[in-house]
PDB file of N, CA, C and O in Angstrom, chain B, residues numbered from 101:
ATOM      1  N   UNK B 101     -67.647 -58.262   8.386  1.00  0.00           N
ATOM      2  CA  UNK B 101     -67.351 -58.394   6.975  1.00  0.00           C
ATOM      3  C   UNK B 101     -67.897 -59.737   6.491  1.00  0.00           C
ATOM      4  O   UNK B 101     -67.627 -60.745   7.145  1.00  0.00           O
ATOM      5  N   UNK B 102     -68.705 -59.825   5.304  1.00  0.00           N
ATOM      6  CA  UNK B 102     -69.369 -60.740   4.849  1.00  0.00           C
ATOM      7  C   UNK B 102     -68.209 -61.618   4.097  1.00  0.00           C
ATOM      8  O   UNK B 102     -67.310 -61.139   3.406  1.00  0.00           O
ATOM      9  N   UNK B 103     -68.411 -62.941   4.367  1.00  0.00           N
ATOM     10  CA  UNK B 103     -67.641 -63.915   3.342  1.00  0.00           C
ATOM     11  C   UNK B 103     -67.706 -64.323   1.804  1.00  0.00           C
ATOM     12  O   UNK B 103     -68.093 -65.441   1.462  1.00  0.00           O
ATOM     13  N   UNK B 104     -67.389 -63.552   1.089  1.00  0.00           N
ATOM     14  CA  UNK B 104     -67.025 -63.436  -0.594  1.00  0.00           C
ATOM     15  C   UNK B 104     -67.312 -65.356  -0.691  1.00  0.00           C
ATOM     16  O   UNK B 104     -68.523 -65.442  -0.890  1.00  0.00           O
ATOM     17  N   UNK B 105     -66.950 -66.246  -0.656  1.00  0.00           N
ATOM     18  CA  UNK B 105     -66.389 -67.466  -0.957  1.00  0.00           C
ATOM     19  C   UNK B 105     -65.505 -67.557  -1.683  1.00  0.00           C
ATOM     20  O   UNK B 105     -65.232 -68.664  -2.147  1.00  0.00           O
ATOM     21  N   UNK B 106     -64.752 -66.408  -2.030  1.00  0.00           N
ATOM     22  CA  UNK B 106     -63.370 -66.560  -2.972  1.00  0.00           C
ATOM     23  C   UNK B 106     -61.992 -66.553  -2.193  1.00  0.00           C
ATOM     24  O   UNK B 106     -61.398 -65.658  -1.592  1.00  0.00           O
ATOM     25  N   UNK B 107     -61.714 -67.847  -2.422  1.00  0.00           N
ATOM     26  CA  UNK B 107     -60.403 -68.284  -1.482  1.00  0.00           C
ATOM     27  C   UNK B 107     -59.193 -67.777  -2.633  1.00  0.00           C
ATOM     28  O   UNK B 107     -59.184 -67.792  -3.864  1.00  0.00           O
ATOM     29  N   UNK B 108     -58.575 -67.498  -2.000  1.00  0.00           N
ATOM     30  CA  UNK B 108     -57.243 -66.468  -2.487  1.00  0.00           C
ATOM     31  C   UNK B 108     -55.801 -67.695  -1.494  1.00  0.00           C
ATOM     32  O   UNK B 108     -55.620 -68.129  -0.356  1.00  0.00           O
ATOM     33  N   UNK B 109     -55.058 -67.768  -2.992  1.00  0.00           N
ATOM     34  CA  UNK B 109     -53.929 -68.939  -2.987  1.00  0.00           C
ATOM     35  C   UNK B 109     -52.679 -67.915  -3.541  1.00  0.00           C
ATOM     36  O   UNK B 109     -52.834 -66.737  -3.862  1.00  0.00           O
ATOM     37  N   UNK B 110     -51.708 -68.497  -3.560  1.00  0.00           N
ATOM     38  CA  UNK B 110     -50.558 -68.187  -3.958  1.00  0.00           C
ATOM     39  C   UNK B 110     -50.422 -68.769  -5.680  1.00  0.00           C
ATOM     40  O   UNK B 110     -50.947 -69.824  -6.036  1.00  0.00           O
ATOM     41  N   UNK B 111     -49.708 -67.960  -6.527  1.00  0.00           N
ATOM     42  CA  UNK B 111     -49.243 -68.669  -8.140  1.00  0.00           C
ATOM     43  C   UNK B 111     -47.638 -68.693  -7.969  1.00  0.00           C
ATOM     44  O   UNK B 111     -47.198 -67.548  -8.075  1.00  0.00           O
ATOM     45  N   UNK B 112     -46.634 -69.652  -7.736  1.00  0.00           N
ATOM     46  CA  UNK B 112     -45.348 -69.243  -7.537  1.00  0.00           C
ATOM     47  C   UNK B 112     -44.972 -69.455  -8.889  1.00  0.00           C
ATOM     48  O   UNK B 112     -45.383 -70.459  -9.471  1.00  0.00           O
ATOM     49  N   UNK B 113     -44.154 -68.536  -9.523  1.00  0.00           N
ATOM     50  CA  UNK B 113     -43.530 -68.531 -10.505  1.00  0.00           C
ATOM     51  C   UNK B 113     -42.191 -68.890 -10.403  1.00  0.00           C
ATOM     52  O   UNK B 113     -41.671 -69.385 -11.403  1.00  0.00           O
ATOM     53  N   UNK B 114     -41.704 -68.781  -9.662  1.00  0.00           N
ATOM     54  CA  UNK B 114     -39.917 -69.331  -9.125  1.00  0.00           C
ATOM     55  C   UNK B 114     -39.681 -70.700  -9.792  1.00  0.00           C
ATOM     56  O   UNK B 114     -40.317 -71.694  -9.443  1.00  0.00           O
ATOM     57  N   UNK B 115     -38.893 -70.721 -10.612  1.00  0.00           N
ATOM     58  CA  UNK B 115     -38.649 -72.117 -11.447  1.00  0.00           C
ATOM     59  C   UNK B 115     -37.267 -71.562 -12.333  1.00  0.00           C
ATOM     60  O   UNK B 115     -36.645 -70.515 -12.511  1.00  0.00           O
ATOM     61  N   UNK B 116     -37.227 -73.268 -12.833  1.00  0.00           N
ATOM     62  CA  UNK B 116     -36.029 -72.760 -13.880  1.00  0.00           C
ATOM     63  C   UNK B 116     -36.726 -73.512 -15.348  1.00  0.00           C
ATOM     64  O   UNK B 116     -36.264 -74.174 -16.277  1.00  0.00           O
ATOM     65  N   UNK B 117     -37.871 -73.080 -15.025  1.00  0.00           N
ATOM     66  CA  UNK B 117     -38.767 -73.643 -16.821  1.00  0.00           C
ATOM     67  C   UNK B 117     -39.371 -72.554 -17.298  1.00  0.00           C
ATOM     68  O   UNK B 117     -40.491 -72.691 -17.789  1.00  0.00           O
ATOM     69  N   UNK B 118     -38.692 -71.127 -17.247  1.00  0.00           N
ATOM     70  CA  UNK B 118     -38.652 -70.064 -17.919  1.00  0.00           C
ATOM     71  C   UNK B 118     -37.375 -69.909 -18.763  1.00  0.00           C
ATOM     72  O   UNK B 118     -36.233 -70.145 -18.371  1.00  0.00           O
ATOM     73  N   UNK B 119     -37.926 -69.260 -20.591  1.00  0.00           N
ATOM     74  CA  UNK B 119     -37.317 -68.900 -21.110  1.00  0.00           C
ATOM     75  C   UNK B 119     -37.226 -67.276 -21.744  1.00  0.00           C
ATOM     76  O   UNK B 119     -38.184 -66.504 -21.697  1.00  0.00           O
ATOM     77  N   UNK B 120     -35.652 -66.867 -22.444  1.00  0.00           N
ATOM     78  CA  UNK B 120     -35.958 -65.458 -22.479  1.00  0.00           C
ATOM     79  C   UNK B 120     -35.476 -65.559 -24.132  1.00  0.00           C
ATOM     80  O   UNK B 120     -35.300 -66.543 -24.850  1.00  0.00           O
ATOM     81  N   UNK B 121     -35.367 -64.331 -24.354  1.00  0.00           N
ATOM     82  CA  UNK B 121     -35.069 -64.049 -26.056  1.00  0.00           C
ATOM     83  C   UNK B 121     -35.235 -62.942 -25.736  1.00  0.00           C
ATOM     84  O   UNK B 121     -35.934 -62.397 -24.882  1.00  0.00           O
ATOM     85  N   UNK B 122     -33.707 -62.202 -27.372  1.00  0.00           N
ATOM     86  CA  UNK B 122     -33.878 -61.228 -27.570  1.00  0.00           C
ATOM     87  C   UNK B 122     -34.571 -60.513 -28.057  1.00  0.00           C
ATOM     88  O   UNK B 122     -35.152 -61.340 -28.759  1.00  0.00           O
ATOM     89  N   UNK B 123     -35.228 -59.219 -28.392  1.00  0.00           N
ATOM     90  CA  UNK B 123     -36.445 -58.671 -28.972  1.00  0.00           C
ATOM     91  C   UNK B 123     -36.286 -58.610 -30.271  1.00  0.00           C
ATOM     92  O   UNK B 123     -37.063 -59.008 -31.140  1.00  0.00           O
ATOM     93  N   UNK B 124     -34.922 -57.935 -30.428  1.00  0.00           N
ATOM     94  CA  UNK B 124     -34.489 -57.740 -31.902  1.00  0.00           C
ATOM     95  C   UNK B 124     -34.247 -59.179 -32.561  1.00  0.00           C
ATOM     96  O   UNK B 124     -34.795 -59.200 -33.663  1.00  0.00           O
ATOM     97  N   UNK B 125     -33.786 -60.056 -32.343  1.00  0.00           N
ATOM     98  CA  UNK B 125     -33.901 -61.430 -32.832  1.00  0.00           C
ATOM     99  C   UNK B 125     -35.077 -61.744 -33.240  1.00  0.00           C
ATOM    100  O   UNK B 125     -35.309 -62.136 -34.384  1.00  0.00           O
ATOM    101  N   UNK B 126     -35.937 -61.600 -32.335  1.00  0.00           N
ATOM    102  CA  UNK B 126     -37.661 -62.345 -32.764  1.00  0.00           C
ATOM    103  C   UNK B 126     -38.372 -61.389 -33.709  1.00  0.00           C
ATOM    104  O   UNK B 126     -39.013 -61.769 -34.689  1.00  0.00           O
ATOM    105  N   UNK B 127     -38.151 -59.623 -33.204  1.00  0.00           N
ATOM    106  CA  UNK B 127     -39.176 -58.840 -34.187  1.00  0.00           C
ATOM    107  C   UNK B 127     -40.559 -59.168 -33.811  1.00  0.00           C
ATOM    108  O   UNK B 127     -41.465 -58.919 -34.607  1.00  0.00           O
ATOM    109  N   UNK B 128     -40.801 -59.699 -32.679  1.00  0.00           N
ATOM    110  CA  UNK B 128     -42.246 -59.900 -31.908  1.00  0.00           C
ATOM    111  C   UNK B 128     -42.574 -58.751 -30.898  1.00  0.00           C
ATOM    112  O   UNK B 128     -41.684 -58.246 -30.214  1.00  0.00           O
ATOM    113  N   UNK B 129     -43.927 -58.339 -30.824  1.00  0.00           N
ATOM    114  CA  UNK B 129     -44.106 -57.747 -29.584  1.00  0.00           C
ATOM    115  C   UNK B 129     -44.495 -59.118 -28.159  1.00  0.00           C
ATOM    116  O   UNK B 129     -44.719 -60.327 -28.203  1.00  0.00           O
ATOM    117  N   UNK B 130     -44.397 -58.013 -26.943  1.00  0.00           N
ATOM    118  CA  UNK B 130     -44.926 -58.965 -26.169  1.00  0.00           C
ATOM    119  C   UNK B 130     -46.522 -59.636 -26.252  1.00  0.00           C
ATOM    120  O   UNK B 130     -46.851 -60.631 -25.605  1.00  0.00           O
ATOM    121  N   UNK B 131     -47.501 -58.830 -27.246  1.00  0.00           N
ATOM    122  CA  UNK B 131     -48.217 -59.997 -26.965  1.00  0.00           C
ATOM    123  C   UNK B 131     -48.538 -60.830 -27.899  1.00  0.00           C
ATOM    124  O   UNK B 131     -49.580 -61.484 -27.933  1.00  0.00           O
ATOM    125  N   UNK B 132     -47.480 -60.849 -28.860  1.00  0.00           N
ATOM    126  CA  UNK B 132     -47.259 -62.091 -29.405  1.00  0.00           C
ATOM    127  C   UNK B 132     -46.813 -62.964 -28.716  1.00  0.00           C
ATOM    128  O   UNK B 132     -47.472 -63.998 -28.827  1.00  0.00           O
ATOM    129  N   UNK B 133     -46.049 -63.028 -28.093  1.00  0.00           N
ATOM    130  CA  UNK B 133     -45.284 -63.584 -27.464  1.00  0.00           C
ATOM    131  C   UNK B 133     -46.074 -64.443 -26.480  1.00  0.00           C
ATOM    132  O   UNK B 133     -45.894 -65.655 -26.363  1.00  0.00           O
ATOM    133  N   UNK B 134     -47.057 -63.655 -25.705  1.00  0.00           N
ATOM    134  CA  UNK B 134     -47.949 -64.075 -24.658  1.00  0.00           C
ATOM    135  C   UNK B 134     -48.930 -65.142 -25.228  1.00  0.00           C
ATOM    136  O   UNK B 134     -49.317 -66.081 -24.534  1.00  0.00           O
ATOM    137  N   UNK B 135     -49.417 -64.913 -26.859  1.00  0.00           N
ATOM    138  CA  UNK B 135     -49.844 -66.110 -27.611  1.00  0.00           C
ATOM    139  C   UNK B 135     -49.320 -67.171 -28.154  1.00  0.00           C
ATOM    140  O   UNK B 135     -49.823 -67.814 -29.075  1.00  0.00           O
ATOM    141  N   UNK B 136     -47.888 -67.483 -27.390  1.00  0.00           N
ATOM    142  CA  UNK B 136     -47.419 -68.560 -27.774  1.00  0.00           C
ATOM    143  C   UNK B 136     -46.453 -68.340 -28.908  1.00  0.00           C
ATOM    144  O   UNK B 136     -45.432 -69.027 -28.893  1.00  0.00           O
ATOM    145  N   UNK B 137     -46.593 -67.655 -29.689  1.00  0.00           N
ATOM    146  CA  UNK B 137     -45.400 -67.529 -30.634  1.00  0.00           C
ATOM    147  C   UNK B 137     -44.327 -67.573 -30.405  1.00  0.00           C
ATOM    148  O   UNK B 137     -43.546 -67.832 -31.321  1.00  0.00           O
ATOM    149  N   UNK B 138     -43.852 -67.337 -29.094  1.00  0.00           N
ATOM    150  CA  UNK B 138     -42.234 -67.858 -28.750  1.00  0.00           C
ATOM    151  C   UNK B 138     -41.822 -69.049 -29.128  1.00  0.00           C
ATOM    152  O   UNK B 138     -40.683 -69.098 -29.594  1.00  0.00           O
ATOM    153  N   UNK B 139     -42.427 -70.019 -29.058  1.00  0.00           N
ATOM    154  CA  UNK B 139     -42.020 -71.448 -28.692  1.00  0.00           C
ATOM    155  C   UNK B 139     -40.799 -71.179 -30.764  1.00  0.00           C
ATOM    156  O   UNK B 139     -39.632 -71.440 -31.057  1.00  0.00           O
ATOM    157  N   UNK B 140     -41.779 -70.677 -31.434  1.00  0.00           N
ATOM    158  CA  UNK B 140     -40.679 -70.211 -32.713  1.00  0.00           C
ATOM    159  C   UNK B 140     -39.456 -70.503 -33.213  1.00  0.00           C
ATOM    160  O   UNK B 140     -38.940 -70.994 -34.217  1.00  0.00           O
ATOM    161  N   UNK B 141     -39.136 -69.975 -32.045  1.00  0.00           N
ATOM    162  CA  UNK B 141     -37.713 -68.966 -32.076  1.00  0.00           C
ATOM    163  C   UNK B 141     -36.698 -69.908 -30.960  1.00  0.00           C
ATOM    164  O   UNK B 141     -35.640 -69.483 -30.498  1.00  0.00           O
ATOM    165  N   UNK B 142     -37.245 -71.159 -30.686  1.00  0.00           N
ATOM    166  CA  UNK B 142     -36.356 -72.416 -29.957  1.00  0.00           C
ATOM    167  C   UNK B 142     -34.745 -72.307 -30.242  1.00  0.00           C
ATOM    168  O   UNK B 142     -33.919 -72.562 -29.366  1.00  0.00           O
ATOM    169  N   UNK B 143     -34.318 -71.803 -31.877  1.00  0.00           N
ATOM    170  CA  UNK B 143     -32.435 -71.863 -30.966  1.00  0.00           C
ATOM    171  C   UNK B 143     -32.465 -70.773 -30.644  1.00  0.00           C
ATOM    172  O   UNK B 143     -31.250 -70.644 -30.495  1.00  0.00           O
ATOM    173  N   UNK B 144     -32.969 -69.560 -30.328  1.00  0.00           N
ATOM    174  CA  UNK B 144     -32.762 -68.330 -29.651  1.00  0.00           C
ATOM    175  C   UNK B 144     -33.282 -68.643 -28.493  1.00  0.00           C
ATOM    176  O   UNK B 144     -32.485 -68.238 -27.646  1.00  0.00           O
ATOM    177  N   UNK B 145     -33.984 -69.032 -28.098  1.00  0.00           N
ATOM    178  CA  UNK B 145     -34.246 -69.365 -26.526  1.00  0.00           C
ATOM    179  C   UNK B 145     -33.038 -69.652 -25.425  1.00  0.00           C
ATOM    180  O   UNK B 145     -32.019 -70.331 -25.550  1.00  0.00           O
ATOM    181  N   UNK B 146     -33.388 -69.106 -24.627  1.00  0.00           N
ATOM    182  CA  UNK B 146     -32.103 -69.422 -23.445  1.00  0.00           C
ATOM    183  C   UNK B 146     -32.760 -69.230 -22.006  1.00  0.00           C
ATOM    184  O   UNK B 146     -32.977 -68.295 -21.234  1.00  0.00           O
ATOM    185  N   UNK B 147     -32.924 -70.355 -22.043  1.00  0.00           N
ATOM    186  CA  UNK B 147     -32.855 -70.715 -20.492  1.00  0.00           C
ATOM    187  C   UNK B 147     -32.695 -69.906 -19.142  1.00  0.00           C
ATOM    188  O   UNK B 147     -31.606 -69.455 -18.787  1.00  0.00           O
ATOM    189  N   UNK B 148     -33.931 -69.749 -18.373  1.00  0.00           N
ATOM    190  CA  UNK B 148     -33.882 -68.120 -17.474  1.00  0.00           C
ATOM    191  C   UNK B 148     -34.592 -69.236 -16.059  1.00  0.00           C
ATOM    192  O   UNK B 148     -35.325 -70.223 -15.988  1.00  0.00           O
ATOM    193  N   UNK B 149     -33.948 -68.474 -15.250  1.00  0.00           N
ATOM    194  CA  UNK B 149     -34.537 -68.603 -14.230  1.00  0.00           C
ATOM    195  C   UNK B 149     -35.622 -67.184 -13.240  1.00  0.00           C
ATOM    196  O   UNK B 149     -35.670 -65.963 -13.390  1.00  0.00           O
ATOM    197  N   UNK B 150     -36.164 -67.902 -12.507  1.00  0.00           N
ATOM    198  CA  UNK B 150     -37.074 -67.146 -11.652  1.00  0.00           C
ATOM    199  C   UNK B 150     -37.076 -67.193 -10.388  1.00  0.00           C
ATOM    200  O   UNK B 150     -37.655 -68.174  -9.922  1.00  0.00           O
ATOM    201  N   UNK B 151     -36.342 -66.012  -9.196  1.00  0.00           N
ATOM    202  CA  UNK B 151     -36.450 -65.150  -9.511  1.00  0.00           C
ATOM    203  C   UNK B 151     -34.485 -65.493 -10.067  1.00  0.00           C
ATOM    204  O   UNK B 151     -33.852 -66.529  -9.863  1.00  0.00           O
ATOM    205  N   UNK B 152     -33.936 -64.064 -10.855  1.00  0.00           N
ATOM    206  CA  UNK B 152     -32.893 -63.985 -11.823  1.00  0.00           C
ATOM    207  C   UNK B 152     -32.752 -62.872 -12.156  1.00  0.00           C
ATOM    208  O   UNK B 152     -33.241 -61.911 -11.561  1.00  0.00           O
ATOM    209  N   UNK B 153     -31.987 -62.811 -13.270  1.00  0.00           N
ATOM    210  CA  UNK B 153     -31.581 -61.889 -14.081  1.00  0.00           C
ATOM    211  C   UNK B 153     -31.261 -62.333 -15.573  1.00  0.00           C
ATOM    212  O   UNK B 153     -31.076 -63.509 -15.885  1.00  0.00           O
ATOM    213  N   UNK B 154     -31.219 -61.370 -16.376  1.00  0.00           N
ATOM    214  CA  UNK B 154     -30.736 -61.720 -17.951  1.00  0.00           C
ATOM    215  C   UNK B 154     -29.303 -61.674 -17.873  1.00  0.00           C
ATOM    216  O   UNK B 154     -29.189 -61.730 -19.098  1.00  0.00           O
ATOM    217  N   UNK B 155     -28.396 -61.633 -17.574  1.00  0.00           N
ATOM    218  CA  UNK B 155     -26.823 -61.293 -16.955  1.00  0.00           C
ATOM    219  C   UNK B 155     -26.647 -62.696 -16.734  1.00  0.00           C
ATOM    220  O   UNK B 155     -25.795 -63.215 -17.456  1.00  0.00           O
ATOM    221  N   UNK B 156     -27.154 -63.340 -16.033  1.00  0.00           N
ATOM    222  CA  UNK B 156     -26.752 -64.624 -14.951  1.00  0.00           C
ATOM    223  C   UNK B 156     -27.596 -65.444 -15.954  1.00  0.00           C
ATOM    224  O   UNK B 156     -27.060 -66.505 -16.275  1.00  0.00           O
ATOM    225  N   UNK B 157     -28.594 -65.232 -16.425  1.00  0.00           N
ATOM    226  CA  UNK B 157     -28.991 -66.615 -17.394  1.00  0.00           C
ATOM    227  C   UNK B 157     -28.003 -66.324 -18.696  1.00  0.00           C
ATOM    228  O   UNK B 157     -27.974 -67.420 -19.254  1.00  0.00           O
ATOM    229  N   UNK B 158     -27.345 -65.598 -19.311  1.00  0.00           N
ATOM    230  CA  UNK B 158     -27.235 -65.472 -20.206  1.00  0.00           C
ATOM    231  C   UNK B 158     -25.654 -66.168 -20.294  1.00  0.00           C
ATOM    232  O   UNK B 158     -25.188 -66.908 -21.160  1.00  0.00           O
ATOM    233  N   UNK B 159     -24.789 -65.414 -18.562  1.00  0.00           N
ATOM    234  CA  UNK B 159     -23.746 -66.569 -18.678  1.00  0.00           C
ATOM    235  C   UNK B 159     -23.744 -67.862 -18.187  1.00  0.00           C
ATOM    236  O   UNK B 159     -22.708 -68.472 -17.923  1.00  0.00           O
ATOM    237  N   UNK B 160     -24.830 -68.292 -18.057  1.00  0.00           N
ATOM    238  CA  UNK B 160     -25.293 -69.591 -17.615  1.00  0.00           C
ATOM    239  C   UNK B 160     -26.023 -70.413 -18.622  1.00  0.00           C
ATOM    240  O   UNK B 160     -26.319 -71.585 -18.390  1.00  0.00           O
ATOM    241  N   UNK B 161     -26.395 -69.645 -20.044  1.00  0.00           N
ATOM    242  CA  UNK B 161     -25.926 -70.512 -21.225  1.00  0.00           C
ATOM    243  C   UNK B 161     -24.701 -70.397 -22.255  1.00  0.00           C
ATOM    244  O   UNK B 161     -24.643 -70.609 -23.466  1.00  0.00           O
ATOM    245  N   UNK B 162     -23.869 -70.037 -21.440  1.00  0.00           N
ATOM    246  CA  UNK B 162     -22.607 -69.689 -22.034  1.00  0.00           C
ATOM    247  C   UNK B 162     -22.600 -68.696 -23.568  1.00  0.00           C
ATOM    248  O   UNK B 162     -21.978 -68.899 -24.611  1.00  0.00           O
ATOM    249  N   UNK B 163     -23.483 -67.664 -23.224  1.00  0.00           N
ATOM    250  CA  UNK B 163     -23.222 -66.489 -24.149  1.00  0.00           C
ATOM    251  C   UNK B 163     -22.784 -65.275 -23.511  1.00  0.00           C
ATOM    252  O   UNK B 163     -22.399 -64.241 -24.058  1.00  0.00           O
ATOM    253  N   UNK B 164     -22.852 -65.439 -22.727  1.00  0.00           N
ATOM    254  CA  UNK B 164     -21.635 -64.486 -22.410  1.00  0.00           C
ATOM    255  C   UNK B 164     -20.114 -64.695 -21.104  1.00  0.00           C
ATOM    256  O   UNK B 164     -20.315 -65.765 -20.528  1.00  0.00           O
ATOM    257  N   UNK B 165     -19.430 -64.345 -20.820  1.00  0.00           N
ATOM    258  CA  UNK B 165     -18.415 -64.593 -20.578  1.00  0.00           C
ATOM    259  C   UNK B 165     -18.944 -64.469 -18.876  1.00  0.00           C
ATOM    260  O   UNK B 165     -20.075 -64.031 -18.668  1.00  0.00           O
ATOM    261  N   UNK B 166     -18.197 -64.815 -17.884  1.00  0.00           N
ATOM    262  CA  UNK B 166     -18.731 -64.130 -16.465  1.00  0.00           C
ATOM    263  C   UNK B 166     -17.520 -63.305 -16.421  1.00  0.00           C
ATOM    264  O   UNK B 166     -16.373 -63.289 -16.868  1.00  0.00           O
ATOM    265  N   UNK B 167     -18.603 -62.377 -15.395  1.00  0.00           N
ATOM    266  CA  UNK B 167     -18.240 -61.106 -15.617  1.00  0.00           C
ATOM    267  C   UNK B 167     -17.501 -60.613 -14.268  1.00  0.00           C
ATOM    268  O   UNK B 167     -17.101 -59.458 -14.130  1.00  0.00           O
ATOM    269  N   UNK B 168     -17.381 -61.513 -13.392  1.00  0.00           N
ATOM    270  CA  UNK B 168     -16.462 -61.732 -12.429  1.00  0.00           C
ATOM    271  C   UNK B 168     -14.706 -61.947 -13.000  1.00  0.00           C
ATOM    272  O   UNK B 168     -13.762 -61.447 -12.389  1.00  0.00           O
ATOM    273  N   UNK B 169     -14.574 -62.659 -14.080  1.00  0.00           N
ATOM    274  CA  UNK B 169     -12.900 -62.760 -14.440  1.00  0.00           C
ATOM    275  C   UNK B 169     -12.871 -61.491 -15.313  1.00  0.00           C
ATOM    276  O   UNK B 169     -13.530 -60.631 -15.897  1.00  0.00           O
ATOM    277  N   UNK B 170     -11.884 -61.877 -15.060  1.00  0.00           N
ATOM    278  CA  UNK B 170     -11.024 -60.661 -16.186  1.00  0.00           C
ATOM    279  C   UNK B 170     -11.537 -59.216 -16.455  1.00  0.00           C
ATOM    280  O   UNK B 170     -11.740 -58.420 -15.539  1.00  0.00           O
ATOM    281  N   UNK B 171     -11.726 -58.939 -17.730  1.00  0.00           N
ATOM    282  CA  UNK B 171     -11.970 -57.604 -18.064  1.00  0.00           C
ATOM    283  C   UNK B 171     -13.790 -57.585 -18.217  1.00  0.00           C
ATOM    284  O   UNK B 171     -14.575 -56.638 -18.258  1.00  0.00           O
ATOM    285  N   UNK B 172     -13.956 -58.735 -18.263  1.00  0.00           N
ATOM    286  CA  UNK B 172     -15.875 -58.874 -18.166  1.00  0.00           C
ATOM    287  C   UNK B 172     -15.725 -59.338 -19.859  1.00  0.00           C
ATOM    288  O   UNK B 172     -14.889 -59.714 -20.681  1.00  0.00           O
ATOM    289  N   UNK B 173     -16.723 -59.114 -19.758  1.00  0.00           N
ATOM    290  CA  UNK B 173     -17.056 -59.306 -21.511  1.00  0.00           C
ATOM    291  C   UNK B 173     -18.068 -58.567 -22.120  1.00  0.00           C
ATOM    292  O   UNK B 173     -19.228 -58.339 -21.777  1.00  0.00           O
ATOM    293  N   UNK B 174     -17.068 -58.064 -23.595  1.00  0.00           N
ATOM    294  CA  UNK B 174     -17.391 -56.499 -24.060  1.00  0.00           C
ATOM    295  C   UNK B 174     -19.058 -56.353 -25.075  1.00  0.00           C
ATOM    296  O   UNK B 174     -19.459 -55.419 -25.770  1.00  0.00           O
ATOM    297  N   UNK B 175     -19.794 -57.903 -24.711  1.00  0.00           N
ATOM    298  CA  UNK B 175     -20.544 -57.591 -25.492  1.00  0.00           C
ATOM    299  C   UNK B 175     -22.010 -57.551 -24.082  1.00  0.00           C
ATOM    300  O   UNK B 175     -23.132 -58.055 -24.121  1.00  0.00           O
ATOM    301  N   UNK B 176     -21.515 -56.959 -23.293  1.00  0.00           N
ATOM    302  CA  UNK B 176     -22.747 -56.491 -22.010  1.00  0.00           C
ATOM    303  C   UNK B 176     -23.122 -55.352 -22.292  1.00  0.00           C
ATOM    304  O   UNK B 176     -24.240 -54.924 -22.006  1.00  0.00           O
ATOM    305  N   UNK B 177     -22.241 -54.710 -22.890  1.00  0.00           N
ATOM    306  CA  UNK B 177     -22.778 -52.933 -23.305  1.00  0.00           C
ATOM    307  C   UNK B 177     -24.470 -53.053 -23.855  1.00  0.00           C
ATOM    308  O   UNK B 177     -25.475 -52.506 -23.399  1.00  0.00           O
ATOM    309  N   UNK B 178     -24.276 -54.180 -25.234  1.00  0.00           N
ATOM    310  CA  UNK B 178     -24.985 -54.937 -26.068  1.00  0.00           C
ATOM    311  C   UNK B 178     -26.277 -55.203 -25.472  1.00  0.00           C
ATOM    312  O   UNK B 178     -27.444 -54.827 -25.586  1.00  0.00           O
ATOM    313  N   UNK B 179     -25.544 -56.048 -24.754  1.00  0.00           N
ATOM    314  CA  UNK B 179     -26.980 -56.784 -24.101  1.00  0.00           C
ATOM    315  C   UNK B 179     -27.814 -55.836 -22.975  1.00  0.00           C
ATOM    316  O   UNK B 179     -28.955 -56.176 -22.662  1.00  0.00           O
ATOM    317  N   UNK B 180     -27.339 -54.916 -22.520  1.00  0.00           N
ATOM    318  CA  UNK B 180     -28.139 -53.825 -21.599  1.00  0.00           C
ATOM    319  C   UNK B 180     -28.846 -53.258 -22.360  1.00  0.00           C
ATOM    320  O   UNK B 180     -29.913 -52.787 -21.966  1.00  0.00           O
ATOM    321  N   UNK B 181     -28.436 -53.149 -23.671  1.00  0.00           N
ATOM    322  CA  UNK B 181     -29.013 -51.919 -24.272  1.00  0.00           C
ATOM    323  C   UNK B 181     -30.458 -52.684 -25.326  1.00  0.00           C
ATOM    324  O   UNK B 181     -31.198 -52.179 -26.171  1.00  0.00           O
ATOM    325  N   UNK B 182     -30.351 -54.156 -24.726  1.00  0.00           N
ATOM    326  CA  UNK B 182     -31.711 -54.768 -25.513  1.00  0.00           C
ATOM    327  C   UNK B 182     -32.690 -54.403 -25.125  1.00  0.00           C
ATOM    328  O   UNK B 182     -32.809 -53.524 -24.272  1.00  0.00           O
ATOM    329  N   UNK B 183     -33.685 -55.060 -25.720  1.00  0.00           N
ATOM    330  CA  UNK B 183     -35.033 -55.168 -24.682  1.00  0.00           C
ATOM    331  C   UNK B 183     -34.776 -56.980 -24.819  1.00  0.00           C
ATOM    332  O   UNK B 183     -34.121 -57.472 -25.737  1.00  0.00           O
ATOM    333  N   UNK B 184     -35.449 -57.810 -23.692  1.00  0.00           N
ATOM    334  CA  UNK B 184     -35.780 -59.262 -23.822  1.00  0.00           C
ATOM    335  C   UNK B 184     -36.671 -59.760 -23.290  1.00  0.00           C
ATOM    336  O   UNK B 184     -36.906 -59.526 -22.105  1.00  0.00           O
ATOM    337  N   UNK B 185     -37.464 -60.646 -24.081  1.00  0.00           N
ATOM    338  CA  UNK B 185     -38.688 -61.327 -23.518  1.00  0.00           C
ATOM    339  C   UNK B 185     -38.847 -62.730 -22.764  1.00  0.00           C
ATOM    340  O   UNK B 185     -39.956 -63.102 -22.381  1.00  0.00           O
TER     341      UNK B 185
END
């Protein structure tokens, strides 16, 4: 097999300098979004990690309740039923 010269690396995305938003909040598609137009919509932004979930970032900017006490919190129905970017 002949040598290409194209060296092949890793891109790690794993960080906590990802952010998410709701869809219906912004009214953006994703590739708006991909052009930068997020940065926008800064108090809707919330803080996501990689790898994660929208569940665990979301009670980890204290919008939603954790869902470990009590009865959970009734606005997860809500938030499943988004889309988020």
């Amino acid at each position: 097999m002949e040598d290409s010269g194209i060296q092949y690396g890793s891109l790690l995305l794993s960080s906590r300098d990802w952010t998410l938003v709701r869809e219906d909040i912004t009214g953006i598609s994703g590739q708006a979004i991909s052009s930068g137009k997020l940065a926008d919509y800064g108090p809707d932004l919330i803080a996501a990690s990689v790898p994660g979930n929208v569940q665990s970032d979301l009670e980890a900017a204290h919008r939603l309740s954790p869902l470990w006490y009590g009865a959970g919190d009734p606005r997860l129905f809500d938030v499943a039923l988004s889309n988020w970017w």
